[in-house]
N, C-alpha and C positions, 0 to 999 in steps of 0.2 A: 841800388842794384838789387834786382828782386835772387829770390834763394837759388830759382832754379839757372838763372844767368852765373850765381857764382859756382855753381856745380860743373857747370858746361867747362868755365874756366879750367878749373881747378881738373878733370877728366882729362881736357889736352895738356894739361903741363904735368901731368900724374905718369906718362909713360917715360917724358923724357926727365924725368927727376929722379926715375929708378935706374936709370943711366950712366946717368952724370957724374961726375966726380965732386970733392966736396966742395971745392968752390963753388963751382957751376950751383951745386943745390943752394949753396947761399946766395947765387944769385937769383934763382929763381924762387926763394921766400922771400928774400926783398923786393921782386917784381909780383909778386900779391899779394901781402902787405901793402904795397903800392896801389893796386888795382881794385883789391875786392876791400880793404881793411881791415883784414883779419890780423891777430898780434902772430908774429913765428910759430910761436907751438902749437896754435891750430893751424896754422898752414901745413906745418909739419904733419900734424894729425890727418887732416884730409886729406892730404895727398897721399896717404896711406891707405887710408879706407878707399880710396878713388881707385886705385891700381887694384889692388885684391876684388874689389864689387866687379861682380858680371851683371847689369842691366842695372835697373832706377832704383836707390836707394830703398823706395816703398817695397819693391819687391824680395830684398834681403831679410829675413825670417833673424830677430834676434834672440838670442840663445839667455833665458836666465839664468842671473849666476846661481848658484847653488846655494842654499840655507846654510851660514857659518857653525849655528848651533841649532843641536837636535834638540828633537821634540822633549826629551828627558831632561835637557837640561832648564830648556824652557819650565814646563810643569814646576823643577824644583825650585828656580826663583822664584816664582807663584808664592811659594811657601814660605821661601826666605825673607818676600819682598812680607809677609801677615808676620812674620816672627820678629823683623826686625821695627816692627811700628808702621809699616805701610810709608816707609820714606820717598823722598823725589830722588830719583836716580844720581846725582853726585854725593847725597847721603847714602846710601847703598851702596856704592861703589867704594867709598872712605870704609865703610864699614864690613866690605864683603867677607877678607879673612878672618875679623873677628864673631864676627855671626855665625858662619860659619863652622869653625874653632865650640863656640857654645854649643850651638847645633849639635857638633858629632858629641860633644861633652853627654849632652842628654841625650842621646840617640835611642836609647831604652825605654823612655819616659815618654815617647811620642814625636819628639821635636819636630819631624820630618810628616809627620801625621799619613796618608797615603801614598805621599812619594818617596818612601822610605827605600823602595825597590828601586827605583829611578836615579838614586844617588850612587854614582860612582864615580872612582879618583878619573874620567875622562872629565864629565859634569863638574866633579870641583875645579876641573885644570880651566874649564872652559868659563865657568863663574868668575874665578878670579880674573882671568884676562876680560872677563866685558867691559866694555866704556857706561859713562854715565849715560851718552847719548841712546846707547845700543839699548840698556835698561830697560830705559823710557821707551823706546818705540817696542821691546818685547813683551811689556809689561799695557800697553796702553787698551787693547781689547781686553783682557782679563779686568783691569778697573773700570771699563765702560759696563761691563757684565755685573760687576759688585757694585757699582752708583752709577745708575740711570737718571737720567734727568727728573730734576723732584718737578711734583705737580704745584700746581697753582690752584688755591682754593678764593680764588675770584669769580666770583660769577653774575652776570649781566642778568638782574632783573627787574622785568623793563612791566610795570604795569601804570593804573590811571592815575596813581598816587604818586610815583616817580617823575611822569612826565610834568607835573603841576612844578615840580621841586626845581626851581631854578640852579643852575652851574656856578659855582665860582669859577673863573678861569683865570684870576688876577685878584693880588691881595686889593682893596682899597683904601685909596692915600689913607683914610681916619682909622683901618687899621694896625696901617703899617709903623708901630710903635709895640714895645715889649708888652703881652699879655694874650695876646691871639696864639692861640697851639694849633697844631696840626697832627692830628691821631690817624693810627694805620695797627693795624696787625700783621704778624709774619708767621704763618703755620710751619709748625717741627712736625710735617708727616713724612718725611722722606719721600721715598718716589709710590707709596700707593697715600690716598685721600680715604681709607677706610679704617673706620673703627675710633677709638678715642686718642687723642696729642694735643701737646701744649700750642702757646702760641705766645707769642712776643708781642706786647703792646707797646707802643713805639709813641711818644710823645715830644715832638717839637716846636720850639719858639723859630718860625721861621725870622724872627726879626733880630734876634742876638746870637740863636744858631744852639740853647739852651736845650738838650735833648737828658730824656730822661728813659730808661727800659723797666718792663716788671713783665715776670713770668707769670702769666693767668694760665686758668685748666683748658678754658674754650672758650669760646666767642659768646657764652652767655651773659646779657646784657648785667645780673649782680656780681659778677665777675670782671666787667668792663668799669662798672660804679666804683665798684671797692677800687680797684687798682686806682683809678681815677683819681680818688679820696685821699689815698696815700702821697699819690704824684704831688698834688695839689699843694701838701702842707710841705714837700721836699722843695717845691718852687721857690727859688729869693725873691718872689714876685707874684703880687693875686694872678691868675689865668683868669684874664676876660669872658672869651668865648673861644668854643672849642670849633673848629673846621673838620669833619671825618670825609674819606674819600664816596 
């Protein structure tokens, strides 16, 4: 039964259910339940919204509900959330009146840093009543603004000497025994690719799952050697040949 068929219903049984007495109205949420398969309480529902609505559904203008917590109090969890370690919302929330508590402890010293104006016993009453969930959905633009998506310092280039270089795209059987690694770097630039940062050279034995990490400065190749040299002797096992992406 399409939406607008169960509306039509649900419209003609809407004036006489405001009627009725209370059987009757039980009889008429068991006869749509029956009809459309809705459970009671949204029968009950719509048949409420059905009576009060003047014209189509579309046309009824919904009203938002109103912000539980102001903008002050928001700003100060901002603060709360960098003093207390930048936790996940049911750590914050465990932790609200003892943070808090510290907070006003040092209140002189800074604690509150520029929303020192912003805190008042409203803001703390409101703090402590938030939920973990509420946290996280007040706190989620302010951490999108402080970690933006990091870059990727991958880059595709494509010249006459690349193209000659054959793909692996599958180990082969005479490799597939312990000695074959697979090397990859992970850049530490955050979300900008400028200026100097380490990088995490990543070496593994795809075939026993044998992985090893070393912190290099850059992607310079005496950099890549040394580390290489190190790995090597930490191996329980010669490394045959290396695979790089």
């Amino acid at each position: 039964m399409s939406l607008s068929a169960r509306r039509e219903i649900t419209k003609k049984e809407a004036g006489e259910y405001s009627r009725a007495s209370k059987k009757a109205k039980g009889e008429i949420l068991d006869r749509l339940v029956i009809e459309i398969g809705w459970s009671r309480a949204n029968a009950r529902r719509q048949l409420g919204k059905a009576f009060k609505r003047r014209g189509p559904a579309r046309t009824v203008a919904r009203r938002p509900r109103p912000p539980t917590y102001g903008y002050d109090t928001v700003k100060v969890l901002q603060q709360v959330w960098v003093v207390a370690g930048q936790p996940c919302g049911k750590y914050l929330a465990a932790v609200m009146g003892a943070t808090l508590a510290n907070m006003e402890a040092h209140i002189g010293s800074g604690a509150f840093g520029r929303v020192r104006s912003r805190y008042s016993p409203e803001a703390r009453a409101q703090l402590l009543a938030m939920s973990a969930a509420t946290i996280d959905r007040l706190l989620a633009p302010f951490k999108l603004s402080m970690y933006p998506d990091g870059k990727s310092t991958t880059r595709s280039r494509r010249n006459q000497y690349t193209e000659v270089i054959p793909i692996m795209s599958r180990i082969p059987a005479i490799d597939w025994q312990p000695g074959m690694v697979a090397i990859d770097t992970v850049a530490h630039c955050g979300n900008s690719a400028k200026g100097q940062y380490a990088f995490t050279l990543t070496v593994t034995d795809p075939f026993t799952g044998w992985t090893i990490n070393r912190a290099i400065k850059n992607k310079a190749a005496k950099w890549i050697v040394a580390a290489m040299e190190e790995i090597q002797n930490e191996f329980p096992y010669p490394i045959d040949h290396v695979h790089s992406d």
